[in-house]
C-alpha positions as CSV (number, residue, x, y, z in Angstrom):
1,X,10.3,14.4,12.8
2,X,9.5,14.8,9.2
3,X,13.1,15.6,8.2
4,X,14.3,13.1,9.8
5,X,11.9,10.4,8.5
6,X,13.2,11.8,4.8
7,X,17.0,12.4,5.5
8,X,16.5,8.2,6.9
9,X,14.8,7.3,3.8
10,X,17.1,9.2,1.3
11,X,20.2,8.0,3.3
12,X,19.4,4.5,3.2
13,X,18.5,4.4,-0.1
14,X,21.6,6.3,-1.2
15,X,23.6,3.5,0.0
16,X,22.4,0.7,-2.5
17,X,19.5,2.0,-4.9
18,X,19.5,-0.9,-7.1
19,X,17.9,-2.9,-3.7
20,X,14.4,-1.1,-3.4
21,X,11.2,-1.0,-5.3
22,X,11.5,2.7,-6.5
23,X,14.0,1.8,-9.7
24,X,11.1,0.1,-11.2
25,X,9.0,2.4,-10.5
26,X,11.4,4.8,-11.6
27,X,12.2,2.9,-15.0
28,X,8.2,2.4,-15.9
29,X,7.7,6.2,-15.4
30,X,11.4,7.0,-17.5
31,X,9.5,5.0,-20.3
32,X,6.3,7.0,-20.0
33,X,8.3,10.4,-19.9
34,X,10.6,9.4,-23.0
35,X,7.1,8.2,-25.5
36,X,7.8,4.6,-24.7
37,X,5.1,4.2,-22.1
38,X,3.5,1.2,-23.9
39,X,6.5,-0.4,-22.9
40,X,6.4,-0.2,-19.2
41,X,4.9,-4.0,-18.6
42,X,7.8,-5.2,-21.2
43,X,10.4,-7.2,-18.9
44,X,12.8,-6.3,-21.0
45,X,12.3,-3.1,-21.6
46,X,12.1,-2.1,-17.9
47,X,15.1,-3.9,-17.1
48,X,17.0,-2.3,-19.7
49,X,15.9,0.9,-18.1
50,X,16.5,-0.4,-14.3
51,X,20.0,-0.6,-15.9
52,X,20.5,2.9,-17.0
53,X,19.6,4.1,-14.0
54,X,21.6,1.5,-11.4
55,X,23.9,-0.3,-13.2
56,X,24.0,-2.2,-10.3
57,X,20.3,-3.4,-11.1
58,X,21.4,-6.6,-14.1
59,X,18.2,-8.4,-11.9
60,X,14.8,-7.6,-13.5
61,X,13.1,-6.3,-10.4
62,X,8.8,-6.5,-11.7
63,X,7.2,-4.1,-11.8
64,X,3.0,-5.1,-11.4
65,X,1.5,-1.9,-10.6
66,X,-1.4,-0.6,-13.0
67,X,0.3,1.4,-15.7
68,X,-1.5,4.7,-15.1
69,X,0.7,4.9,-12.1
70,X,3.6,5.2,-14.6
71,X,1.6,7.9,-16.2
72,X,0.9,10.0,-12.8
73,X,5.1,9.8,-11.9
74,X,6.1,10.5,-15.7
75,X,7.4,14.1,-14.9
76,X,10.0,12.3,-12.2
77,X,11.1,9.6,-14.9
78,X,11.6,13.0,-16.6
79,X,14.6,13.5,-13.7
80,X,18.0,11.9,-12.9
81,X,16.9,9.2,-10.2
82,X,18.0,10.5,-7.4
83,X,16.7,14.0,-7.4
84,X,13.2,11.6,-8.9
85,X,13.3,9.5,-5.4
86,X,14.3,12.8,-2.9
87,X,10.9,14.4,-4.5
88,X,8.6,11.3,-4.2
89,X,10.2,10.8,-1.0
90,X,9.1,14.5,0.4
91,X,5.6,14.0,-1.0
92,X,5.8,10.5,1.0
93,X,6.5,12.3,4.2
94,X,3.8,15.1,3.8
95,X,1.4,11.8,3.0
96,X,2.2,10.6,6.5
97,X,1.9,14.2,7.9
98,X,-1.6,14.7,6.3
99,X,-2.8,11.1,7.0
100,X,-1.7,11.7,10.8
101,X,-3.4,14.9,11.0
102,X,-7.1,13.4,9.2
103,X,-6.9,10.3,11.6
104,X,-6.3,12.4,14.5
105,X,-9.6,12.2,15.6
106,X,-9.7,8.8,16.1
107,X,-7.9,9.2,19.2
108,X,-8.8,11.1,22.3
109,X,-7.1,14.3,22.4
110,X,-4.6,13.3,24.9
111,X,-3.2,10.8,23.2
112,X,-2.7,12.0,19.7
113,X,0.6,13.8,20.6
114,X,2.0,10.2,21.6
115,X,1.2,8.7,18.4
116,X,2.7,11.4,16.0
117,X,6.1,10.2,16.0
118,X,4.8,6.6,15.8
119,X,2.9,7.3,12.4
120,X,5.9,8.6,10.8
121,X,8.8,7.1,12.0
122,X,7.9,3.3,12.6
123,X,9.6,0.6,10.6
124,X,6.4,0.7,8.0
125,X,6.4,4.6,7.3
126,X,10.2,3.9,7.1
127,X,10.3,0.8,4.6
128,X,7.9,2.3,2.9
129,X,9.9,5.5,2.3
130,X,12.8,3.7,1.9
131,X,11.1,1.4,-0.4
132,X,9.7,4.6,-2.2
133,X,6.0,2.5,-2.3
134,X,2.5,4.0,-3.0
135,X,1.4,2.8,0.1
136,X,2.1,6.4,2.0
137,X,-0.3,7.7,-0.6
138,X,-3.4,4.9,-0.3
139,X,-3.3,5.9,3.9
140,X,-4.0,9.3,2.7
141,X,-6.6,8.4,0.3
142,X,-8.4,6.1,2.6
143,X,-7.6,8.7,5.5
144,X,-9.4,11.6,3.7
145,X,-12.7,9.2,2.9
146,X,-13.5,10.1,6.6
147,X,-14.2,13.6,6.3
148,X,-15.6,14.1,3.3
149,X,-19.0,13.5,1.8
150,X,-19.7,10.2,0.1
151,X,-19.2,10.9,-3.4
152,X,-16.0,12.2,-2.8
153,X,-15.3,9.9,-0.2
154,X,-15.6,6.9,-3.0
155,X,-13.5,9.1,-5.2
156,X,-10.8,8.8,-2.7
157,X,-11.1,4.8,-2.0
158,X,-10.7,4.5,-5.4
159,X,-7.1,5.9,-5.7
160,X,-6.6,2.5,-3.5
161,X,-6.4,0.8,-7.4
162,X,-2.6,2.0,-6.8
163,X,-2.3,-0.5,-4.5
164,X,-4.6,-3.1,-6.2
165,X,-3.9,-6.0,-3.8
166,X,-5.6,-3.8,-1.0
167,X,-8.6,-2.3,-3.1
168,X,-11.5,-5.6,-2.6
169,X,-12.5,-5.0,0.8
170,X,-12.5,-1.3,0.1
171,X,-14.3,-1.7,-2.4
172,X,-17.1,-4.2,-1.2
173,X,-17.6,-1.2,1.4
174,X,-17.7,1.6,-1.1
175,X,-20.1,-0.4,-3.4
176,X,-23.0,-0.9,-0.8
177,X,-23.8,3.0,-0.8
178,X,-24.9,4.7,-4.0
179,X,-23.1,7.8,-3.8
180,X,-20.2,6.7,-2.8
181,X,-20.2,3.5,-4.9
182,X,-20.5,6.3,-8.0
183,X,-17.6,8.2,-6.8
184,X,-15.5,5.2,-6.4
185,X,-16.7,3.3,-9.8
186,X,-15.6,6.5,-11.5
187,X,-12.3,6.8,-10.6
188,X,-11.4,3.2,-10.8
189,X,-12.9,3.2,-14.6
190,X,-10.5,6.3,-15.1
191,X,-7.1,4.6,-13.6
192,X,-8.6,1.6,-15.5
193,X,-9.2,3.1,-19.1
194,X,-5.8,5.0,-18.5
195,X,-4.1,1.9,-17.6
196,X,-5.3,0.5,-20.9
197,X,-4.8,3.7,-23.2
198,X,-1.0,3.8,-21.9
199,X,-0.1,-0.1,-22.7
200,X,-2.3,-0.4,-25.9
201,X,-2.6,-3.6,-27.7
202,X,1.1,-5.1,-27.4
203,X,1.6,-3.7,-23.9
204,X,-1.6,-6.0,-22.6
205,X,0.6,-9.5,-24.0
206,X,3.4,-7.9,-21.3
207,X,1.4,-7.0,-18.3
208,X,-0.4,-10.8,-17.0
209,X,3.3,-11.8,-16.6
210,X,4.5,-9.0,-14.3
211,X,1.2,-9.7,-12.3
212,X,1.7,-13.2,-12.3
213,X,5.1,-12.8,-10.8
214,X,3.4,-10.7,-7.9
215,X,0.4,-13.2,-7.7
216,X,2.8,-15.8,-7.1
217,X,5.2,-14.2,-4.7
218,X,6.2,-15.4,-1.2
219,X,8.3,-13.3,1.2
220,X,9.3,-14.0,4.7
221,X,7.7,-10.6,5.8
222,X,4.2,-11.1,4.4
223,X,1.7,-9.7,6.3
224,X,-1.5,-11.5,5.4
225,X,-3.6,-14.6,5.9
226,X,-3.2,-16.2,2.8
227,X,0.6,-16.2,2.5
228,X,0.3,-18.5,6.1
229,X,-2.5,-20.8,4.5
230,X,0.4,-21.0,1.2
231,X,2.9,-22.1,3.7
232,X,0.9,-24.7,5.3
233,X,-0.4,-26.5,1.7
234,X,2.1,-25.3,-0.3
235,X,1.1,-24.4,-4.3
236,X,2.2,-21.3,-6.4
237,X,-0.4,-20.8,-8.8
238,X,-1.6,-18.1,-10.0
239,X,-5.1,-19.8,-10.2
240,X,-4.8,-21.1,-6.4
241,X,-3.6,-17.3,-4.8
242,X,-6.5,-15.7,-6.8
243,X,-9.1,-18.2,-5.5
244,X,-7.5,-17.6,-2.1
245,X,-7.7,-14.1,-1.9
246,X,-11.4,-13.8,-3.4
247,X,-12.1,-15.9,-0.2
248,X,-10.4,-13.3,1.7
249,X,-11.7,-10.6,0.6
250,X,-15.5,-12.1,1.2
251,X,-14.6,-13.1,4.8
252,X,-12.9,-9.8,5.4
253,X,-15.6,-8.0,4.0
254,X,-18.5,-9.9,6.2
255,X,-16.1,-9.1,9.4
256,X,-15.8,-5.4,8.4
257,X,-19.8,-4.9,7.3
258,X,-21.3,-7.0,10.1
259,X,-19.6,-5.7,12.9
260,X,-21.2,-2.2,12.6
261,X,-23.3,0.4,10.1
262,X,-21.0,3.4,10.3
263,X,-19.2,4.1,7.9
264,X,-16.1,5.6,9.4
265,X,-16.2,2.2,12.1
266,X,-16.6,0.2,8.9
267,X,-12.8,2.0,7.4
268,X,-11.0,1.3,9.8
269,X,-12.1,-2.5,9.9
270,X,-11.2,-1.8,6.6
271,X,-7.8,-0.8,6.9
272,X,-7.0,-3.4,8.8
273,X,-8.5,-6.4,7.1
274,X,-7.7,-5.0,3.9
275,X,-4.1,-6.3,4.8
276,X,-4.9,-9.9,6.2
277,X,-6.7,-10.2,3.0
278,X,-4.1,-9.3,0.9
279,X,-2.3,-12.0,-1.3
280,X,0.8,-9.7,-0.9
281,X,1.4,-7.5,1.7
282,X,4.6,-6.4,2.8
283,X,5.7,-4.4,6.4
284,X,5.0,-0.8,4.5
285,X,1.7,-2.4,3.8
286,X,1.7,-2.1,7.7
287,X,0.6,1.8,7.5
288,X,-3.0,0.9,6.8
289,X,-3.0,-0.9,9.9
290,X,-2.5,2.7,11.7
291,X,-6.1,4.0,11.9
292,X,-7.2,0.9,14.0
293,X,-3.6,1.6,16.3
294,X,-5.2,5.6,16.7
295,X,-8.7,3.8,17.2
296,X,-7.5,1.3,19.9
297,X,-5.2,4.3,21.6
298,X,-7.8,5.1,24.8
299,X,-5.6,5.7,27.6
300,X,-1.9,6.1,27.9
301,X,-1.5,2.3,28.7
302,X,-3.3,1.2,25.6
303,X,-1.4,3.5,23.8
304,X,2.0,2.2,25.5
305,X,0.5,-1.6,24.6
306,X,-0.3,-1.1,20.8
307,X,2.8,1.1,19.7
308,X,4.8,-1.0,22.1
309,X,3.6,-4.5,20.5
310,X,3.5,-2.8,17.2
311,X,7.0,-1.9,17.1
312,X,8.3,-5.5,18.5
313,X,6.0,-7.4,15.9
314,X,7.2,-5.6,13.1
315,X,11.1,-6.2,13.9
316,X,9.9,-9.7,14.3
317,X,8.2,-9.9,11.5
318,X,11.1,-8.7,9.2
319,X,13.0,-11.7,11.1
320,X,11.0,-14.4,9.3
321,X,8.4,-15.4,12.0
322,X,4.8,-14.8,10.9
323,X,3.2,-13.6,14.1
324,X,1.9,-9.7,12.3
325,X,-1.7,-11.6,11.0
326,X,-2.1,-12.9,14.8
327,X,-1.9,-8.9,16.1
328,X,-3.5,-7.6,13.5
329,X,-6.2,-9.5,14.2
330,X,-5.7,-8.9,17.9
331,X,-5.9,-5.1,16.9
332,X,-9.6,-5.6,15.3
333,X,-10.5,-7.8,18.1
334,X,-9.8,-4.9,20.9
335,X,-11.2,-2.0,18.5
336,X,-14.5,-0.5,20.4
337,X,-17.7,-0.2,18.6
């Protein structure tokens, strides 16, 4: 199952590279590896490298991830692209494999064997192979906060700062415990002060645009609640999807902490709210909805109910019709105590 979740992945992506996410991550980490890493918020520096690597690419495709990641994949911006995208690839699959085997317990033992191929082969863990996203990578790092102790539990949810539209309701929950809040403040200050370090003074003129170009955007897929309330009053500010989302994250936070006081029920709340309070969130965004899927996975038919439904909403969603916040929060509704 892992092979063929990479040969997928590397074979779609083969067939038009210039059309996923991983050539800007690709071109921010080529700066990095070449001594031009203050340079990887610079649109037109970064298309000019999207360029060199896919001609195809003449489209600047943004790139508004914090910096330091740029820094962590400069040895693959150090490679020719597509030998760079079958290693990140790999790593993406053993994420998945890992992230599987740490949620594991979440489901009764007869039903873990049933969701295996679900957690690495539905259309999320595919898009976001495909895709080459981090989001592979923040499962495993919120997957691995379970079962460990707190201070390196918040370590772990801090590494969600990769995927920074998914980090405030993890981070309202890692802040309410000392040890873990420690843990977690640490490593965000460290992605932070890296993130900084790498675009120095002209680099932070660069960097509000790209975010303001992912603050602002508005797919058909999205996965969360705000991008519906966008759609019914209309707006792109950057101002108005800020506001929105600090709303979000507040009410997601008060659903996840008031519904229980243990801190594993808490994550997986989390995981799932994390997403509907997202001001983007794509279908690979999906994977952090998979610890509440394990958690909800009782019996064979409930197994059967959430893959099956899982599966249908996702094709669905990829059609255009925003019904993924209604299961999601379906899927929090059913979760037991």
């Amino acid at each position: 199952m892992a092979a063929a979740a990479w040969l997928i992945a590397f074979v779609t992506w083969s067939i038009e590279p210039a059309g996923y996410d991983f050539v800007a991550f690709y071109a921010a980490a080529r700066l990095a590896a070449t001594g031009h890493a203050s340079s990887v918020a610079d649109p037109e520096a970064l298309l000019a490298m999207e360029h060199a690597a896919v001609p195809q690419r003449t489209i600047l495709l943004p790139d508004a991830n914090l910096p330091a990641l740029a820094v962590v994949m400069a040895p693959l911006g150090a490679l020719p692209i597509g030998v760079a995208f079958a290693i990140w690839t790999a790593a993406g699959v053993l994420a998945l494999l890992w992230a599987a085997r740490l949620l594991g317990p979440l489901a009764p033992a007869a039903q873990r064997f049933r969701l295996f191929p679900f957690a690495l082969l539905a259309p999320p863990s595919l898009i976001a192979l495909v895709e080459g996203q981090t989001t592979p990578f923040v499962l495993l790092a919120v997957a691995g906060s379970l079962r460990v102790p707190p201070l390196a539990s918040g370590v772990l949810l801090g590494l969600v700062a990769f995927r920074p539209q998914l980090l405030p309701v993890f981070a309202i929950v890692a802040l309410i415990e000392r040890r873990r809040a420690v843990g977690f403040i640490a490593t965000a200050l460290v992605i932070g002060v890296v993130s900084l370090l790498t675009l120095g003074l002209e680099g932070l003129t660069d960097y509000p645009t790209q975010f303001a170009i992912a603050a602002t955007e508005l797919r058909p897929g999205e996965l969360g609640l705000i991008p519906l309330v966008r759609r019914v009053i209309g707006g792109n500010d950057v101002v108005l999807n800020l506001s929105l989302a600090a709303v979000a994250a507040i009410l997601g936070a008060a659903a996840v902490l008031l519904r229980s006081r243990m801190f594993r029920t808490r994550m997986v709340d989390a995981s799932i709210w994390s997403i509907l309070a997202a001001p983007h969130a794509l279908l690979h965004d999906g994977v952090m909805a998979y610890p509440a899927v394990a958690r909800a996975a009782t019996t064979r038919g409930a197994t059967a109910l959430w893959v099956g439904s899982g599966l249908a909403v996702a094709l669905i969603q990829q059609a255009g019709i925003p019904i993924a916040p209604i299961w999601l929060v379906a899927l929090w509704i059913a979760g037991r105590r």
